[in-house]
C-alpha positions in Angstrom: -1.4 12.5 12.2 0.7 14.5 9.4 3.6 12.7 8.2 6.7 14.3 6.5 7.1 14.6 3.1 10.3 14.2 1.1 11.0 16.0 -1.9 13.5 14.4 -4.5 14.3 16.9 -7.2 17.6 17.7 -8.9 16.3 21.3 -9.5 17.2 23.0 -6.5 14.6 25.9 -7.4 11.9 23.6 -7.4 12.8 22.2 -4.2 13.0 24.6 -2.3 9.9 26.4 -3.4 7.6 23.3 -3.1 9.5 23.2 0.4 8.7 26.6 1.4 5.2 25.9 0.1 4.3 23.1 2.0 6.2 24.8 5.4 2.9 27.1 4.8 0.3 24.9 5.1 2.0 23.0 8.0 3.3 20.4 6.1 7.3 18.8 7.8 9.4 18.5 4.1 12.5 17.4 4.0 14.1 17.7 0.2 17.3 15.6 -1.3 18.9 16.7 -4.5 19.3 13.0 -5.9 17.8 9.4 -5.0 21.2 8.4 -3.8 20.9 11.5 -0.8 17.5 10.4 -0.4 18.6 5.9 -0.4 21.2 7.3 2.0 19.4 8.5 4.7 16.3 6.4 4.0 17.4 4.2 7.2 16.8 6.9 9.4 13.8 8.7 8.7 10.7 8.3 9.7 8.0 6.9 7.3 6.7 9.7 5.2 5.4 10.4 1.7 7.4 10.4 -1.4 7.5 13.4 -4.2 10.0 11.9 -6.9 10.7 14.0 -10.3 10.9 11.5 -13.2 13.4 12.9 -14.8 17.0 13.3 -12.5 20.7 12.1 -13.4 21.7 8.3 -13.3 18.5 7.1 -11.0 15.0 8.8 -12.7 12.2 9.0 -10.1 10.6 5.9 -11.7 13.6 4.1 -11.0 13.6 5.0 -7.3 9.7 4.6 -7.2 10.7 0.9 -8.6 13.6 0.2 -5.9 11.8 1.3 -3.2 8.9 -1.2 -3.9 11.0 -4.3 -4.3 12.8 -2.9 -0.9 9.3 -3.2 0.4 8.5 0.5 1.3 5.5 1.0 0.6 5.5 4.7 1.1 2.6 6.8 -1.1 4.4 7.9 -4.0 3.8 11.4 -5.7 5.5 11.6 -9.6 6.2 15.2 -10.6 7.0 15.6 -14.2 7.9 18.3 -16.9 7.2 16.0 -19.2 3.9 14.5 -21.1 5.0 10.9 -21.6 1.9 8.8 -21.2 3.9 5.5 -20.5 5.9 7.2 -17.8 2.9 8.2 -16.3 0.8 4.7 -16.5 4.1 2.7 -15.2 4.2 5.3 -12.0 0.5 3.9 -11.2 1.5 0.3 -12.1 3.8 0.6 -9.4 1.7 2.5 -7.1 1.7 6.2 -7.3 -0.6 7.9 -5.4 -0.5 11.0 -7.9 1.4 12.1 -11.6 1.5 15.5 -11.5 2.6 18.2 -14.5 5.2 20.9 -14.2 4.6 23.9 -13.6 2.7 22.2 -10.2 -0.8 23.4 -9.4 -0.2 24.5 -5.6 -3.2 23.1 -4.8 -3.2 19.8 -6.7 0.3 19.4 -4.8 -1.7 19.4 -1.3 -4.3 17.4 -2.2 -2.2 14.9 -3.5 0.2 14.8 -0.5 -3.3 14.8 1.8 -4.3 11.4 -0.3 -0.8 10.3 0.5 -1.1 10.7 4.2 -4.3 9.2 4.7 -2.7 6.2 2.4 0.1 5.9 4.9 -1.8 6.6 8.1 -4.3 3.9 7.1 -1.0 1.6 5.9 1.0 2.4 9.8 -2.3 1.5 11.5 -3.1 -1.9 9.6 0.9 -2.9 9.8 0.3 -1.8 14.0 -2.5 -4.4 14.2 -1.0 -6.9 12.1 1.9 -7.1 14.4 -0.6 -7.0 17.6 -2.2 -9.9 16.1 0.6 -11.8 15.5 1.8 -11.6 18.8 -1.4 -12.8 20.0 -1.4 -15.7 17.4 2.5 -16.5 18.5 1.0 -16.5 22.3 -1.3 -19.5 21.4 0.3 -23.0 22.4 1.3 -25.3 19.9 -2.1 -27.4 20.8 -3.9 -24.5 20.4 -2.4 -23.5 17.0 -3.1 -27.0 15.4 -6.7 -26.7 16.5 -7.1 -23.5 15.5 -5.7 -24.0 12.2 -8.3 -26.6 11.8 -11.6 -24.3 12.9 -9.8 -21.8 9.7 -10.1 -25.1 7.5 -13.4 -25.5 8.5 -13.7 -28.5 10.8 -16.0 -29.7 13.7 -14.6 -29.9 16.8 -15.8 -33.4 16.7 -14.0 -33.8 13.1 -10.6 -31.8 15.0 -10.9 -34.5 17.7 -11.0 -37.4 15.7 -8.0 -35.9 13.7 -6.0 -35.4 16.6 -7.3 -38.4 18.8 -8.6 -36.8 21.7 -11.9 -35.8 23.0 -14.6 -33.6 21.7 -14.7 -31.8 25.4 -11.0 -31.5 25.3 -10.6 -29.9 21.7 -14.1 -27.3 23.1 -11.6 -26.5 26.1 -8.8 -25.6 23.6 -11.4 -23.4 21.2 -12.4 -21.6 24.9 -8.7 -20.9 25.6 -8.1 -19.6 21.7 -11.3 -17.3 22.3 -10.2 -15.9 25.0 -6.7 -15.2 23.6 -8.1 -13.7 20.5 -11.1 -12.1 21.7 -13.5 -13.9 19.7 -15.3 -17.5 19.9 -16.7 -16.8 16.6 -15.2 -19.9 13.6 -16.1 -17.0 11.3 -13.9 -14.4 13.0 -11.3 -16.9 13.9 -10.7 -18.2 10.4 -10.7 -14.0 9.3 -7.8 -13.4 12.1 -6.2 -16.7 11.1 -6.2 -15.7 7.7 -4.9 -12.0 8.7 -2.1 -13.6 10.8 -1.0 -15.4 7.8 -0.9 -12.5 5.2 -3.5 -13.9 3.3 -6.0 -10.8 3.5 -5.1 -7.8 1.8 -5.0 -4.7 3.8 -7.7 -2.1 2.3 -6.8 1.0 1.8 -8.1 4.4 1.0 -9.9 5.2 -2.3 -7.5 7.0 -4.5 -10.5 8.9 -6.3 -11.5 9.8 -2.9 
């Protein structure tokens, strides 16, 4: 699936011929002169890849890159810059650039950046998608069901759950059989790794960047 690209750059000759260049290869752009055109419509676009300049009026592209992440958008970032400043660049990976690229832009060092990008987000969409299917699963269990289960992740025996909870060994084995067939699994392993999942404490992999 190819996601859109938006292009933040106060030059407007840049813009629009990184626009026009990427409307060749197929690539949906969508280009805002300033981070606050960009922050205004951010609502109501669909999630896409970021190219930022560094360098723009009041807000820089590091700036932006910076907001968005304590926003929680964790859309691939590409930094353009007509500038060498080494520190620039590190802090754009630090906060998670995908890419720093040097004006003049290579045409093709563009596309492959904005290809890493979108198989960054794709993989990002589709692990946020099954987070949220296994939550609703997890949310679906009873309450009964969600202590035990919150035991097998600890690591205890059903005969170690049932003493816990003070009821039988047969009745905590029914519970495990309901939770298995809720979560598609009767595996402890595989239960504790969805558990785990369901409670954000596995982080999501993601593609190489050197890929």
């Amino acid at each position: 699936m190819a996601h859109p690209v938006y292009l933040v750059d106060d030059d407007d000759a840049v813009r629009q011929a990184l626009m026009l260049l990427l409307s060749t290869v197929g690539i949906e752009a969508q280009g805002f002169a300033d981070p606050q055109r960009f922050l205004a419509q951010r609502g109501r676009l669909a999630p896409g890849c970021l190219v930022l300049d560094i360098r723009m009026p009041q807000v820089s592209g590091l700036k932006l890159q910076q907001q968005l992440v304590d926003d929680g958008l964790d859309w691939p970032v590409i930094i353009m810059s007509g500038h060498g400043d080494i520190e620039a660049c590190r802090k754009a990976f630090r906060q998670g650039a995908v890419d720093y690229l040097s004006k003049p832009i290579d045409e093709q060092d563009l596309i492959d950046a904005i290809q890493k990008a979108q198989d960054i987000l794709t993989a990002r969409l589709r692990r946020q998608a099954e987070l949220s299917e296994l939550r609703a699963l997890l949310q679906a269990l009873t309450p009964r069901e969600r202590q035990i289960l919150d035991r097998v992740a600890a690591g205890y025996t059903s005969r170690e759950i049932a003493d816990g909870l003070g009821v039988s060994a047969r009745t905590v084995e029914s519970h495990r059989a309901a939770i298995g067939a809720k979560l598609g699994t009767t595996s402890q392993v595989e239960m504790t790794r969805l558990w785990l999942e369901g409670q954000g404490l596995l982080p999501a992999a993601e593609p190489r960047r050197d890929a």
